[in-house]
C-alpha positions as CSV (number, residue, x, y, z in Angstrom):
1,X,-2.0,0.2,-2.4
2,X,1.6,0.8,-1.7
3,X,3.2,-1.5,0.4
4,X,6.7,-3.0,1.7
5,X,7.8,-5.6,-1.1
6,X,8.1,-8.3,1.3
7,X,4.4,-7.7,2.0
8,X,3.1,-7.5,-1.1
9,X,1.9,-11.4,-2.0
10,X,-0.1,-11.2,1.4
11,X,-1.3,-8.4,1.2
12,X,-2.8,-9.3,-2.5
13,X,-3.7,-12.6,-0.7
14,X,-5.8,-10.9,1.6
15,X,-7.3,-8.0,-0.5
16,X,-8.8,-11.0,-3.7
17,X,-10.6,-12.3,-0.5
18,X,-12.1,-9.4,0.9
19,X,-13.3,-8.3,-2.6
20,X,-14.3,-11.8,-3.6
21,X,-16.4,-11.7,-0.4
22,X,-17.6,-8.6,-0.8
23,X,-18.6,-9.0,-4.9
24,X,-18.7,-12.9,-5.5
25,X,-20.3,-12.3,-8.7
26,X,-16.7,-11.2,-10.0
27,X,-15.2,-13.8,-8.2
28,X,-14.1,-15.3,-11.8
29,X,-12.7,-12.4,-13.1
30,X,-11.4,-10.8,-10.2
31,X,-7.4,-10.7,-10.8
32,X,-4.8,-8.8,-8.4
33,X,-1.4,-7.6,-10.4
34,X,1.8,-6.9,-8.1
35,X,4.1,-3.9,-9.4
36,X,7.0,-2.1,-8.1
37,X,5.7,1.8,-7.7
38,X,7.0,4.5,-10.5
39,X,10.2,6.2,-9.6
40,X,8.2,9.7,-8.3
41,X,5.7,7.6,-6.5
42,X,8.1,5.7,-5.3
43,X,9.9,8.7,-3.8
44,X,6.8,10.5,-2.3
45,X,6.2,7.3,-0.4
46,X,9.9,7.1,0.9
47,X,9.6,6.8,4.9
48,X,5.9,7.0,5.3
49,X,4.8,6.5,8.3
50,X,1.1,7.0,8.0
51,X,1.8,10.6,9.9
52,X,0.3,13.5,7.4
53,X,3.9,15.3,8.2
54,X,5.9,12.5,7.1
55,X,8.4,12.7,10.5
56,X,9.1,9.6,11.6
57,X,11.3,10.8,14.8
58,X,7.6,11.9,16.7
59,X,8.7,15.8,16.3
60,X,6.3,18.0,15.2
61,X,6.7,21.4,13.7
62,X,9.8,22.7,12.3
63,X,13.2,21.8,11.1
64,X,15.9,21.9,13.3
């Protein structure tokens, strides 16, 4: 997942639990690694909102 930085150690917090709960039998082995994102992943992800058009200002359609 890519998430803000300052969300990152809850987020893998939260995410070892739910798969812990999910498959205990890995609980021993299950292991969560934070990383900052590769430069073009990085940029791709630049002011994503969740919308599949990427606007954040609620327009939709074209330029301008």
């Amino acid at each position: 997942a890519m998430i803000p930085r300052d969300e990152a150690a809850e987020f893998a917090v939260s995410w070892r639990e739910e798969y812990v709960a999910a498959f205990p039998q890995h609980a021993g082995y299950a292991k969560v690694v934070l990383t900052e994102p590769a430069g073009p992943a990085r940029e791709s992800h630049e002011g994503h909102d969740g919308r599949q058009d990427g606007r954040q200002d609620g327009r939709e359609g074209h330029e301008g």
